[in-house]
C-alpha positions, 0 to 999 in steps of 0.5 A: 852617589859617586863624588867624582870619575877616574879613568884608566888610559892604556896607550899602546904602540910599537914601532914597526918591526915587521921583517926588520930584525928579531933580537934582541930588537925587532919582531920580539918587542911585538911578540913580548907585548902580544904574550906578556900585555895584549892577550892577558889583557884581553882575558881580564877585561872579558872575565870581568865582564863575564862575572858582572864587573861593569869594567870600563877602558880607555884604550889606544892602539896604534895605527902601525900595531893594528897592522900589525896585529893583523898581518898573517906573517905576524900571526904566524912568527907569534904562534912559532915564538909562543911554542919557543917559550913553552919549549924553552920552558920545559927544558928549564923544568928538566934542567933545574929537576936534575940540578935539585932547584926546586923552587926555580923548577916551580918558576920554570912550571910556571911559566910554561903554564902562563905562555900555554895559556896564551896559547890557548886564548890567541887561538880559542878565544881570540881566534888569532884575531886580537884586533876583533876581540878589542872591537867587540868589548868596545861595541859591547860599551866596556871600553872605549878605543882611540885613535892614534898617528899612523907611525907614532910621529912626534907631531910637534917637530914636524915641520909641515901642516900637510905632514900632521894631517896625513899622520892624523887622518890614516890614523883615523882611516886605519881605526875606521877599517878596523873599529867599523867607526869614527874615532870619538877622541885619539892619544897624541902620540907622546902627549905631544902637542902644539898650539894653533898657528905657533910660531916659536921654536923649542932651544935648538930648532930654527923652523917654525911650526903650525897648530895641530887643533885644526888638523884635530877638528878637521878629522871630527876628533873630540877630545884627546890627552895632555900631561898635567903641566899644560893645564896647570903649569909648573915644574913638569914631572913628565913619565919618563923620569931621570932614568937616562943620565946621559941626556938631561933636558935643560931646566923647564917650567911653566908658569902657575896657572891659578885655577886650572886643574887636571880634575876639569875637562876645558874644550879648546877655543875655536875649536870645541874640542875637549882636552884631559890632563893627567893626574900627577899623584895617581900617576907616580903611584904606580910609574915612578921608579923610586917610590911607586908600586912596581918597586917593590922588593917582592915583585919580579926584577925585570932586568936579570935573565937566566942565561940558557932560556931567557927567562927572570927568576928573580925579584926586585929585593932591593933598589939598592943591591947589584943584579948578582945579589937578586933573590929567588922570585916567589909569585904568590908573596908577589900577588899579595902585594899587588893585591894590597897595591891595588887596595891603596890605589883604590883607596887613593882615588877615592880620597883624592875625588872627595878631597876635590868634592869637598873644596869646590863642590864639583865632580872631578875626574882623574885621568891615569894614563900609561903605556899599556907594557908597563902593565904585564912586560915591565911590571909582570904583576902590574896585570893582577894589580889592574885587574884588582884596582878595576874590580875595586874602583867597579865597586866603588860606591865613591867612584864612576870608574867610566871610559873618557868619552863616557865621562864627558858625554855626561860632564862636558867642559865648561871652562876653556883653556889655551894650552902650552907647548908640550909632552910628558917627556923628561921636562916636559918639552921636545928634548927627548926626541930633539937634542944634539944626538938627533938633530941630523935625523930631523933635517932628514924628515923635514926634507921628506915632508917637502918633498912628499908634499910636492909628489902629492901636489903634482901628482894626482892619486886615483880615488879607487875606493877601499882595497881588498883584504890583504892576500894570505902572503901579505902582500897587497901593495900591487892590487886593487878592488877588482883584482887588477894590478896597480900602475907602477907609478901608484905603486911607487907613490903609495910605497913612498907615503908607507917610507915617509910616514915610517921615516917620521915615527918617534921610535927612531930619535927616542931610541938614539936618546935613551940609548936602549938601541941607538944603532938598530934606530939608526939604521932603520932610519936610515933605510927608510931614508934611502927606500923614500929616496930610491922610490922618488927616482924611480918615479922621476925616471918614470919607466918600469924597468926591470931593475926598478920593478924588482926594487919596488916589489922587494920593498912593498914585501917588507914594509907592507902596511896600510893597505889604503893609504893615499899619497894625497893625504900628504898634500898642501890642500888635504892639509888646508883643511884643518884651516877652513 
């Protein structure tokens, strides 16, 4: 008899990259993620539903990745990347033959026969349809998928209620349209939240803010994740670590809080629902960069690229050697260590539930969250050490390896809990998304929020029921269900909820933070900014010309997503609904 449950969840996002650049930044972090994570994924959880492993999942996808992963110039720019690769590949494989490197020859073999196989499944398999395939493991009962913010925003910074709830609700209508059903539970974006009617402010933002449980409650969401000091206080790890010395947050902490633990669920009061904290101890694991499992010297160094085809021919070797000094990867001597990772872990998990058992005599769960990339992109290995940690815990006759809506159908919460402001960015708080580098782009959403919600107040949206199937060029942006054009004035309000809510996602003041691609977020702010603010004048002018026409249509052929969103989503009444 199993002594408590643990839950794997894979959060996956990526800003919209849709037309807006190729790289080193742009369509590549799509197509990177689709070869390297989403397909093998895929091929794991289904081989191992194949030969009898009751694996289970709890998976988050992104309202902007499902679009995404849908849109046919998407599906097109990935078929002509993966045959990139493969060429790519081959040329290493004559060009190391000819130059006497056999073991980066074998590498080079490798890999051509790691992106063929992706090709293989994206159109055999999967028949270019990834977002069907998740749907069918999840109506199968294998896993369970969650419902996300539409563009990722950082919900807690934004400075309107109306705001929280159009981001929440065409986040719910995007899962409805691609899932066939209501979503059960939804991954705060950044583990981002804020208390019922909070009025204070994180150092350094002068608004106030308004909770976001209502908003939840409003849209039938039943349970959703925090990091671990929200539940129990003290000093906050959070999941992005030190790594970014050129901005640290200030000193953080949360008072103890005597008799909460991550290994409960607690519902919210008022409002019923359930909330999860993350495990610490699993989580550093297998995420810190100093002491957990992808660290290992035998595992691929992610960092250091050969030069003509891109490609990473070598392993970690150390933390402490320079890129120059990386030794030759050898991918079986790495698959051992992942093996014996995934036999640690196993074993971890199983020694801290009983530990739990044992002192209160209760069932636990563990909740291990992260960004599904880590599994395949950064940590090439990390795919085979979940496959083998799922197979493990599978077995485990100590462990309920289940999905968090399965767990908490049979373990509902008994306890409740009032939660602190906060997220899993470095210390715990805002600071990663709001600091003295993107303060400017805050003022920037904070006026689009009001003047989005005055457009939806003024202005009323035709409810013309659900729109057709986007059109083979992607474009659908000027149709509706009948196949007659729309209004110029409610193609203008529509293409400007697409800027606002693009304005408002979190991959903008998180890329200036870190530094990884402070002017490619800039400037994709920065030009959603002036599309919103070009979209508004028109409508103010309110005649169609050709000059305004012209505009809208180039705009509508770039940011072409959410088929069905309604601009009232953004109103001050749509909002008051998670007050009733």
């Amino acid at each position: 008899m199993s002594t408590g449950s643990f839950v794997f969840v894979l959060h996956s996002h990526l800003p919209y990259c849709r037309k807006a650049g190729v790289w080193p930044f742009g369509e590549e972090w799509v197509f990177e993620a689709m070869a390297e994570t989403y397909i093998p994924l895929l091929d794991i959880v289904s081989d191992l539903v194949a030969r009898g492993v009751p694996a289970r999942l709890t998976v988050g996808l992104t309202p902007v990745l499902l679009d995404q992963l849908q849109d046919p110039y998407m599906l097109f720019r990935f078929d002509e990347y993966v045959e990139t690769k493969i060429a790519a590949a081959e040329g290493d494989i004559a060009r190391f033959e000819a130059e006497s490197e056999g073991r980066l020859r074998d590498l080079a073999r490798f890999y051509r026969d790691r992106y063929e196989k992706v090709r293989t499944s994206f159109h055999e398999r999967y028949r270019r349809d990834l977002v069907s395939a998740f749907r069918r493991l999840q109506d199968e009962g294998h896993i369970e998928l969650v419902a996300g913010a539409a563009t990722h925003a950082y919900l807690p910074l934004l400075a309107r209620e109306s705001s929280v709830c159009a981001q929440v609700k065409v986040g719910c209508d995007t899962y409805e349209r691609c899932f066939g059903r209501k979503p059960m539970g939804i991954w705060l974006p950044e583990c981002g939240y804020r208390p019922r009617d909070s009025s204070r402010s994180e150092p350094g933002s002068a608004f106030g803010r308004a909770g976001m449980d209502g908003v939840l409650g409003a849209m039938g969401i039943r349970h959703f994740f925090v990091d671990a000091h929200a539940i129990q206080g003290g000093t906050p790890v959070g999941m992005y670590g030190a790594g970014f010395p050129q901005r640290q947050p200030p000193p953080r902490y949360v008072p103890s809080r005597p008799g909460f633990t991550t290994y409960l669920p607690y519902s919210l009061p008022g409002s019923g629902i359930a909330v999860l904290g993350r495990n610490e101890r699993t989580a550093l694991q297998v995420w810190s960069s100093e002491w957990g499992y992808p660290g290992d010297g035998n595992y691929r160094e992610f960092h250091k690229r050969d030069s003509i085809s891109g490609f990473r021919y070598w392993k970690v070797t150390s933390r402490l050697v320079d890129l120059g000094s990386k030794e030759v990867y050898q991918h079986e001597a790495a698959l051992a260590r992942a093996r014996e990772h995934a036999d640690h872990f196993v074993g971890l998990v199983e020694r801290l539930l009983g530990d739990f058992h044992r002192d209160t005599g209760k069932h636990g769960i563990i909740v291990a969250p992260f960004d599904v990339e880590l599994f395949g992109h950064w940590w090439m290995e990390g795919l085979d050490w979940l496959r083998w940690a799922i197979e493990g815990l599978a077995r485990s006759e100590n462990v309920d390896l289940t999905t968090a809506a399965g767990y908490l159908e049979n373990h509902p919460p008994s306890g409740r809990i009032d939660l602190v402001e906060s997220s899993w960015g470095m210390g715990g708080g805002h600071y990663i998304w709001d600091n003295e580098a993107t303060g400017w782009m805050w003022d920037e959403v904070h006026a689009s929020e009001g003047e989005m919600e005055r457009i939806a107040a003024m202005v009323a949206c035709a409810d013309d029921g659900p729109v057709r199937p986007p059109r083979p060029d992607g474009d659908f942006s000027a149709w509706t269900p009948d196949g007659a054009p729309r209004s110029f004035r409610e193609r203008i309000l529509r293409q400007a909820a697409r800027e606002a809510l693009l304005l408002q996602s979190s991959d903008w003041p998180f890329l200036v933070t870190t530094d990884q691609a402070a002017d490619y977020a800039s400037r994709r702010f920065l030009e959603h900014r002036h599309r919103f603010t070009r979209l508004l004048d028109a409508l103010q002018q309110g005649d169609a010309t050709p000059e305004a026409m012209r505009y809208l249509e180039e705009i509508e052929a770039i940011d072409a997503l959410f088929p069905d969103i309604d601009p009232a989503a953004f109103s001050v009444k749509q909002g008051s609904a998670s007050r009733r």
